[in-house]
N, C-alpha and C positions, 0 to 999 in steps of 0.2 A: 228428556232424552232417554232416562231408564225405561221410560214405558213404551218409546219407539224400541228400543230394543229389546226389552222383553218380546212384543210380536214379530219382531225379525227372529228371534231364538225359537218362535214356534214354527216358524218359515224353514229355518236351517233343518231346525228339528226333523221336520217332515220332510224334506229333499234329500237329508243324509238317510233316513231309514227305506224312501224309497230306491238311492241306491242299493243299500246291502238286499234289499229283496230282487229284485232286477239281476244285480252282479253277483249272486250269493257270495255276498262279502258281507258277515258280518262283524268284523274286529274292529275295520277300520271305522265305519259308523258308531260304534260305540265308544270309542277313544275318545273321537273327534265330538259324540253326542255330553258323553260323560264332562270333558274339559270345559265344555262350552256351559253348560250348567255350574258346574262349581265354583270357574270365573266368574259368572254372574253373581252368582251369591257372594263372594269374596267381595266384589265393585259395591254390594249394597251397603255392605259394613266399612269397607277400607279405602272405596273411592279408587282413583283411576294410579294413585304412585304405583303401587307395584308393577300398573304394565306401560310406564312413560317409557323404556327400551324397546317396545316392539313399535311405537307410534315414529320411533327414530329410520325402522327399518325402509327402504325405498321401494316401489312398488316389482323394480327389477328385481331384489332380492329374494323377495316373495314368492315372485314366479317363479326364476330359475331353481331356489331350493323346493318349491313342491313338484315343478318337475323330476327332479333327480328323487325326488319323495317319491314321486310317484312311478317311477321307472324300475327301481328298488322295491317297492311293496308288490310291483306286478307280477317281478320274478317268482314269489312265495305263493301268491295269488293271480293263478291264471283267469281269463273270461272264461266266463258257461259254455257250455257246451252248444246253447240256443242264441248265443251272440249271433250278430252277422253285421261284418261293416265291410267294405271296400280292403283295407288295412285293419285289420281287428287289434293286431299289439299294440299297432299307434294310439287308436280308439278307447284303447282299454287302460292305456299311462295317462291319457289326459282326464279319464273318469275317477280314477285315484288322486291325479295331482288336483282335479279341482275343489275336492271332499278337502286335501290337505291343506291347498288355497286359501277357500272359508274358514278352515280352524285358525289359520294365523291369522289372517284379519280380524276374527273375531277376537284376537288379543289387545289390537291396538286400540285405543281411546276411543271412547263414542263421540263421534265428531257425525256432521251432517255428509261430507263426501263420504266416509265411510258405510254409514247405513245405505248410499246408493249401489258401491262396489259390493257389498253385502246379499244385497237383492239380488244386482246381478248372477254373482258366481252362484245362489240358489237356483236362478234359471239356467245358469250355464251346468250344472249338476245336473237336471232335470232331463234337459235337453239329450246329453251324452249319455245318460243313463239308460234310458229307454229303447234301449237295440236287441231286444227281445220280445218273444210275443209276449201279447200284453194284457191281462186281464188277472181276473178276485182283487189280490189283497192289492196287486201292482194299479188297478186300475181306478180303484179306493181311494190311495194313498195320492194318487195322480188329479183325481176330481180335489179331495181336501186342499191339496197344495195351491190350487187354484183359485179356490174360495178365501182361502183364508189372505194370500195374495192382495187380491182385487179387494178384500174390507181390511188390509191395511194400507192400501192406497188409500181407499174411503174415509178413514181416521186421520194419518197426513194433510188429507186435500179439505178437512172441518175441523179443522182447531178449534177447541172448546171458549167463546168466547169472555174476556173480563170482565162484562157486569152481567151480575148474578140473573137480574129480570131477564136475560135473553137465555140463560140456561135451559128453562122447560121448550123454548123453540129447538135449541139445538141439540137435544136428546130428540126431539120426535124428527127433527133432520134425520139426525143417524138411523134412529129405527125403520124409517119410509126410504130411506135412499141404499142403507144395508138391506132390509128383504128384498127391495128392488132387484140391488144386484146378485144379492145370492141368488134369486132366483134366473134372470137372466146369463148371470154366470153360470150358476150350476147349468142349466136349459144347453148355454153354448160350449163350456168345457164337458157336458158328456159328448157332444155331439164332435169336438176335437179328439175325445178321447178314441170315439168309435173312428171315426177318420182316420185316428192312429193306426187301428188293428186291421181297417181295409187296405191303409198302405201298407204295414207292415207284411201281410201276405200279398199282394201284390209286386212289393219290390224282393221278398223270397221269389215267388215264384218268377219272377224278372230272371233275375242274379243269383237265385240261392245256390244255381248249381254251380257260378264258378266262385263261390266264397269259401268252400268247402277245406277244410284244415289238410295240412301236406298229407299224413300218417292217416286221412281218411279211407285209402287203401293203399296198398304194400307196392305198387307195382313203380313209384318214383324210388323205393330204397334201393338202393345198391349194395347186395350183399356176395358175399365168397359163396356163398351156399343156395340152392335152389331147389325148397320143399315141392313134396308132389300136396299143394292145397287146395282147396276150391278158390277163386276170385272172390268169392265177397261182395263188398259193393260195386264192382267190376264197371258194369252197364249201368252206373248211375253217375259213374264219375267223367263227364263233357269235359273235365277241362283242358284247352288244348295244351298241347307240350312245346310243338315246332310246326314249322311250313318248311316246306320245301318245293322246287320246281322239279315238275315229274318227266323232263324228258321223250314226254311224248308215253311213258309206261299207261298200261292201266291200274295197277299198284306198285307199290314197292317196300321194300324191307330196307328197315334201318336197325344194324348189329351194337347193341352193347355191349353185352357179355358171352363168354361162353363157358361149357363146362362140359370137362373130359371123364372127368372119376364120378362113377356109381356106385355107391354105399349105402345100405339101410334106409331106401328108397329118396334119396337125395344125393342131386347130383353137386360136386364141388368143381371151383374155377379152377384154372394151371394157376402152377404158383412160379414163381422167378422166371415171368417171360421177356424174353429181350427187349428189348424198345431203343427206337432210334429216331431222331429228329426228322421231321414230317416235313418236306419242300414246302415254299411259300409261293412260288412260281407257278402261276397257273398256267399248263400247256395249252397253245392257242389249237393244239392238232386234237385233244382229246376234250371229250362231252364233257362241259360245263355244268355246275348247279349251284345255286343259290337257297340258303337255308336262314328263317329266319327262327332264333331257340328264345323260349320263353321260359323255358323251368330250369334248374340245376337240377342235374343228373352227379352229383360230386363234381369233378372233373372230367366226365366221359361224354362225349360228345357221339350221338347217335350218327351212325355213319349208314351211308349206302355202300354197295359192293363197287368197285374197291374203291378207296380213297388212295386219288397219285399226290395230289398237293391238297396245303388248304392255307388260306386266306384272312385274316380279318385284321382289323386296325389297331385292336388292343392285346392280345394274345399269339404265342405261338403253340406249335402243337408237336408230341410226338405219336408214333405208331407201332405199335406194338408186332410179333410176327404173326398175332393171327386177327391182322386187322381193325383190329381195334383202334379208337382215335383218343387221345387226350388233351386236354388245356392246360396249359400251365399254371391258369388260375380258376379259381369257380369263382361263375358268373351266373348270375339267374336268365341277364338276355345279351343276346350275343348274335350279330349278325355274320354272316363268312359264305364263304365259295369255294367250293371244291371243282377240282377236274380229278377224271374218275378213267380208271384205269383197267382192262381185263384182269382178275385172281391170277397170281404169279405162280410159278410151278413150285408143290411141295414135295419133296424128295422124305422120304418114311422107310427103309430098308426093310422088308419081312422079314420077320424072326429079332427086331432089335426090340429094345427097352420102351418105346416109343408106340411101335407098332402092336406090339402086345395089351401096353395101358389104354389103344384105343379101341381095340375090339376086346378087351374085359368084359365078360357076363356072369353076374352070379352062379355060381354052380346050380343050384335049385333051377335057377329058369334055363340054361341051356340045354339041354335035350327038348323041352314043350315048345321054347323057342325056333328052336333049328325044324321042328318038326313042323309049327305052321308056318314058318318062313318057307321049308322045300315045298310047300303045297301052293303055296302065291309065283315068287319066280320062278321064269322060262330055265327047264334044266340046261346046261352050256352055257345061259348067258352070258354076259360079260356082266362087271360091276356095275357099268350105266343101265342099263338095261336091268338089272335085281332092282334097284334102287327107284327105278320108275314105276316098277311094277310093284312095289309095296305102298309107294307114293299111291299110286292109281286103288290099289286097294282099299286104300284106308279113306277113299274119295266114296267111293261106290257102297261102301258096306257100313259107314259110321256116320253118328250122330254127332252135334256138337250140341251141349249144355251147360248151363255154368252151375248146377247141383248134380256135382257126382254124390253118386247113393252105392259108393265100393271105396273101401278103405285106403291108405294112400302107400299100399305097400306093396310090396314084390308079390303077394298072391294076387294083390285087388288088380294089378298090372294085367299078369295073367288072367284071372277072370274077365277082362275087361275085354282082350283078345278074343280068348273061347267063348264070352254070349255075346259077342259084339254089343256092350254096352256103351252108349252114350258117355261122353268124358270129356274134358276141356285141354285147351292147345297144349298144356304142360305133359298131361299125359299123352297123349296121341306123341309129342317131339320124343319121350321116354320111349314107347311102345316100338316106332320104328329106328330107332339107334339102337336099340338092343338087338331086335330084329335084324339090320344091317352087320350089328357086329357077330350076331351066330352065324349071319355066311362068313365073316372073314373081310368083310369090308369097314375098314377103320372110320369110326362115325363119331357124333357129340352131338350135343345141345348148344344151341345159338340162341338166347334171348334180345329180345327190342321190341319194336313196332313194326307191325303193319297194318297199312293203309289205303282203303281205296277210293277214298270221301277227296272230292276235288274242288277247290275255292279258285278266290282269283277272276278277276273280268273275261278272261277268255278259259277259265276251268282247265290251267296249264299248272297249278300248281295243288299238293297235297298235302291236304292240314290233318295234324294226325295228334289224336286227344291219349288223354291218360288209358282209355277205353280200350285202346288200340293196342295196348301193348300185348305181347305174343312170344310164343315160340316154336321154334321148327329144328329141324336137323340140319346137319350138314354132312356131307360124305367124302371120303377122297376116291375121286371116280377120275376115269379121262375127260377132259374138257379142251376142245377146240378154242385156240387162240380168233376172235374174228377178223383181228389186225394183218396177222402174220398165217391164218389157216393152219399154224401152227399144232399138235396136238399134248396134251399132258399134263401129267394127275394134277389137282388143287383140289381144295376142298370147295363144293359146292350145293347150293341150298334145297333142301325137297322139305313140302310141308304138307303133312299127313291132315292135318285140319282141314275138314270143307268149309271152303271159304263163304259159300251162300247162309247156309245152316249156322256158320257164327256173324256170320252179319245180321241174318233174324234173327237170332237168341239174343244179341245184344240190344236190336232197337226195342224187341217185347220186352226186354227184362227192364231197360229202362226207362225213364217220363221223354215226355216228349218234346223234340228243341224246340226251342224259342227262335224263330229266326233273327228278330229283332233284334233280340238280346245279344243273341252269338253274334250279331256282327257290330254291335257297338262295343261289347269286349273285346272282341278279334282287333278292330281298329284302337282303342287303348292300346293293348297289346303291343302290335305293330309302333305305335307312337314310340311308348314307352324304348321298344328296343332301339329305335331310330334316332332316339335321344341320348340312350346310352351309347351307341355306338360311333358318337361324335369326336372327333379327336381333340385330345383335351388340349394342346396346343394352339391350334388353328380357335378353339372356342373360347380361350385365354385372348387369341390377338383379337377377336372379334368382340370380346366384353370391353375390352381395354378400346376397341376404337370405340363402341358406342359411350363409353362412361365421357369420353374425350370432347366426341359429338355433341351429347349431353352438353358438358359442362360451356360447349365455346355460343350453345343457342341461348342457354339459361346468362349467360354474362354478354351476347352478343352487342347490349346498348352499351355496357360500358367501353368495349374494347373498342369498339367502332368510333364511340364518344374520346377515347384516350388518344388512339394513333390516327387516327381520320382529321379530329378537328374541326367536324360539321358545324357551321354554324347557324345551321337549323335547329339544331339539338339546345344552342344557347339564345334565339331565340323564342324558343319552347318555354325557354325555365324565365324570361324575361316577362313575357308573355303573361305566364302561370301567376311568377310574383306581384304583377299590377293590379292582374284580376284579385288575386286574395285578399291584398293589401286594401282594392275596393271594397270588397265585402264586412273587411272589419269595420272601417270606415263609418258603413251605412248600419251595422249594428250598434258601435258607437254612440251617432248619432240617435237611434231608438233608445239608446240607456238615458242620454240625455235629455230625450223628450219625454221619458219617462218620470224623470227626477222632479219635470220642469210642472207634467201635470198632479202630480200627486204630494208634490212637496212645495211646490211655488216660487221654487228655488232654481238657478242657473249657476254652470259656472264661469267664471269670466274667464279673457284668456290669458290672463298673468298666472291666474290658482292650478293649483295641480287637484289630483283626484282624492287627495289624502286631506289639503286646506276644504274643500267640496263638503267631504263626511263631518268634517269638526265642525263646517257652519253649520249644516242640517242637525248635528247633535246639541249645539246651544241652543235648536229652535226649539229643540223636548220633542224632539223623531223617537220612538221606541228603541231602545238598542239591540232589538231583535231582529228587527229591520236594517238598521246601520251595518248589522253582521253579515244579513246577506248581499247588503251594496257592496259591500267591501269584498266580499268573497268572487261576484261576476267582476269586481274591477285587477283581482289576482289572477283568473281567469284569463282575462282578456290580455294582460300583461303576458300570464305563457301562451297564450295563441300569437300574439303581436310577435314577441322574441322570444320563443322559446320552441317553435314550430310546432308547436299543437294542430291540429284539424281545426277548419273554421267550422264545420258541421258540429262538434264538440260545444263552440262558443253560443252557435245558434241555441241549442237545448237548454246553454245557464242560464240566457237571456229571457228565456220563457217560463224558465223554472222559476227565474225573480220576479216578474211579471206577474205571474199567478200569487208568489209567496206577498208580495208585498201590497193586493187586493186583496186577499186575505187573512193576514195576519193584522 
């Protein structure tokens, strides 16, 4: 048994170190490598008392404590950066708890189950480990594990036999049957290995774009502040966010934030804005939408202009006064309905506190400001009318790219105006609310998404990815009520971005979809949220009927046997019992024609089976023999009255049969 376990120890060995290469971890394989060895050497000298406490431990223990082992080590020790799994945290706590798994088992007693579970959790290590690209020393480490493996299955499966003369056969077994397999093992685990690294880039390029970590780019954070920065990895990041039903639009804008104050070229949110509890009533008179959310945004839920009510089975919402929507819980997916309402009228008094914070311009930029603002608007126009025409401006004269090459500051602003340089949605939303605000028209920044990419079987609804996310202005201009033809001021949206020029900057900048991919995601997705959005009551009464259903099919013979009273069912078991009761019978009878040919001996029918064995033993029958008559006649005694299987009896019967032409 020591010397099974010493080549399970070179097994461990090697499975624990190609973890730490794999997961750059290496503390926990050296803990767990180091233990494993000093144990060992402790068992050569002291034998197994010191670890009779861990062989007490039960296999649940085991588990549950290297899980919480492992859940606890992850915290300290995150996955690479080159990981990639569906759930990588999940992924990454079971590659730790089963490192931690093995070390405790390798505490308890070398017993035969043990060295199986042993084996196991080295391929189960192996297995989980390998979620990385894969090659050198990874790839090394992966062929040896392999090899060594499979020749100690080959030593297991030719035990060294007891007499000495068959020793020189069974050395040259091992040598011809281990090149064998090393050879055909090495041959077929390189060829598993390479298989590895064509799946492994293959199921990257499948999935890799939506396995991509939250903080992969900034634009899911939710922050008070909004630098002027370049996107980053902007166009590389597919993943979707939400669906929504587009009403028939050709895109739309979904508002998360917004921000009034311009300082040291970042813009900040309003701070203590009222909020008030958001109707659940969905009006049957006002356009309807349905949203299907897959990301947490904190609590903010991406909204369209305007939200009158919203809806969902788990959550309420409130609204803030400049439209903004909230949850009262964060949730990652969340299905809901809104009915959508015209922008309500904002009242702003000229000359107040209000009106002043929103047309604020740096003193440096107002004069260059005001001066190529009077050169774009129509002189006399009206507010709507400025506000189109810089709109319209910044359509006709500007670039979109996601490498600005001008600093992110109140000159680069400026410069960015004066050489009409190329610049991304952040700037272009900054350029014209500044703009707007040196005429006098009270303006901000509105951040979220927008989207003009349409899914869905009839191309009615708008899926809109992390990619999408955007910014634009808003202004408080006259707006015509459509309901009531009504007319007056609200804040309403103009977006200086052109929208063609950022649609191709982003498919060039990024790789290219998978269709496949995105829509076996999408549908996970959509699952995932349809499940969570189950109501947990109704799915409480629904578990509870089928556990019940369950339980009345799995017991249906008895119940029916109990209050019914069939007595088909009795006889079935009358039936059952004559037939078996034959069966022993005719085995019986083979024991006795067995006794009758090889011993010459009968019993009569006054003797019992015990008077039977004592005349066979005054004949001078072998008592090796008598031991195993006697053992098929205990046998037959518990099949007879003890309900043993008569299939059981058959097997003794044959087994004395052979022992006693034999023996």
């Amino acid at each position: 048994m020591t010397k099974h376990y010493f080549h399970l120890l070179i097994i461990l060995l090697l499975a624990w170190t190609l973890y730490g290469l794999c997961q750059e971890d290496v503390i926990l394989p050296m803990i767990a490598g180091g233990l494993a060895v000093l144990t060992y050497l402790l068992r050569l000298n002291s034998g197994e008392r010191a670890f009779a406490w861990a062989g007490r431990l039960p296999l649940a223990v085991v588990l549950l404590t290297s899980l919480i082992a492992g859940i606890a080590w992850r915290t300290f020790t995150p996955a690479p950066a080159a990981a990639s799994a569906i759930y990588i945290g999940i992924i990454s706590v079971w590659q730790s708890a089963s490192v931690i798994a093995s070390a405790i088992l390798w505490l308890t007693p070398f017993t035969l189950k043990n060295i199986y579970r042993l084996t196991a959790t080295s391929w189960v290590i192996v297995a989980l480990s390998i979620n990385v690209p894969f090659d050198g020393n990874e790839l090394l480490l992966f062929r040896l594990f392999c090899v060594f493996s499979v020749v100690n299955i080959l030593i297991h499966a030719l035990p060294r036999p007891p007499l000495k003369s068959r020793h020189g056969l069974h050395c040259r077994q091992l040598l011809i049957y281990g090149l064998l397999l090393v050879v055909i093992t090495g041959f077929f685990f390189r060829n598993i290995a390479f298989g590895l690294r064509v799946f492994d880039r293959l199921f990257m390029s499948f999935v890799g774009d939506y396995l991509l970590p939250r903080d992969y780019t900034h634009f899911l954070n939710i922050s008070p502040f909004l630098q002027l920065t370049n996107p980053g990895y902007s166009a590389l990041d597919k993943r979707p966010v939400l669906e929504i039903d587009g009403l028939g639009y050709a895109s739309i804008y979904l508002k998360t934030q917004v921000f009034d104050t311009y300082q040291s070229s970042a813009w900040k949110e309003p701070e203590n804005v009222q909020r008030s509890p958001l109707s659940d009533t969905l009006s049957p008179e006002l356009p309807k939408t349905n949203m299907f959310m897959y990301v947490a945004l904190k609590n903010i839920v991406p909204s369209p202009y305007v939200v009158a009510s919203g809806k969902t089975h788990h959550d309420t919402f409130i609204q803030d006064a400049n439209d903004i929507v909230y949850a009262d819980e964060i949730r990652r997916t969340r299905i809901l309905s809104f009915s959508l309402n015209p922008p309500a009228p904002v009242v702003i008094e000229p000359g107040s506190e209000d009106f002043k914070a929103l047309t604020q311009v740096p003193e440096k930029l107002m004069a260059p400001l005001a001066e190529i603002a009077g050169g774009i608007v129509p002189a006399g126009g009206s507010d709507w009318e400025k506000a189109m025409a810089l709109q319209k401006y910044f359509h006709n004269n500007f670039q979109y790219t996601l490498n600005v090459d001008f600093h992110a500051s109140e000159a680069g602003v400026l410069k960015m105006l004066q050489e009409k340089r190329p610049a991304y949605c952040s700037y272009f939303a900054t350029a014209i609310t500044l703009l707007l605000r040196s005429q006098g028209i009270p303006a901000r920044v509105a951040v979220g998404f927008f989207s003009q990419q349409k899914t869905g079987p009839d191309n009615s609804r708008f899926l809109v990815r992390v990619r999408n996310a955007h910014a634009w202005a808003e202004a408080l201009v006259p707006f015509q009520n459509p309901y009531t033809q009504e007319t007056y001021l609200t804040w309403v949206p103009f977006d200086p971005t052109p929208a063609m020029a950022m649609n191709e900057a982003i498919e060039q900048g990024g790789s290219r979809l998978n269709e496949l991919a995105d829509r076996l995601w999408l549908f996970l997705l959509r699952t995932v949220a349809h499940l969570s959005n189950i109501d947990k009551e109704q799915a409480k009464r629904g578990a509870l009927f089928i556990l019940i259903l369950g339980f009345i099919l799995i017991n249906l013979k008895k119940i029916v046997a109990r209050f019914a009273g069939l007595r088909f069912l009795r006889r079935v078991r009358k039936r059952t019992g004559a037939a078996k009761y034959k069966d022993l019978e005719a085995i019986y009878f083979r024991y006795e024609d067995l006794i009758l040919k090889n011993f010459s001996e009968s019993r009569l029918p006054e003797e019992t089976d015990a008077q039977l064995l004592l005349k066979l033993k005054k004949r001078g029958v072998a008592e090796e023999k008598l031991l195993k008559l006697n053992s098929f006649v205990d046998s037959y005694r518990q099949v007879r009255f003890g309900g043993a299987r008569t299939i059981a009896l058959e097997g003794c019967f044959e087994k004395l049969r052979q022992d006693i032409l034999y023996i």
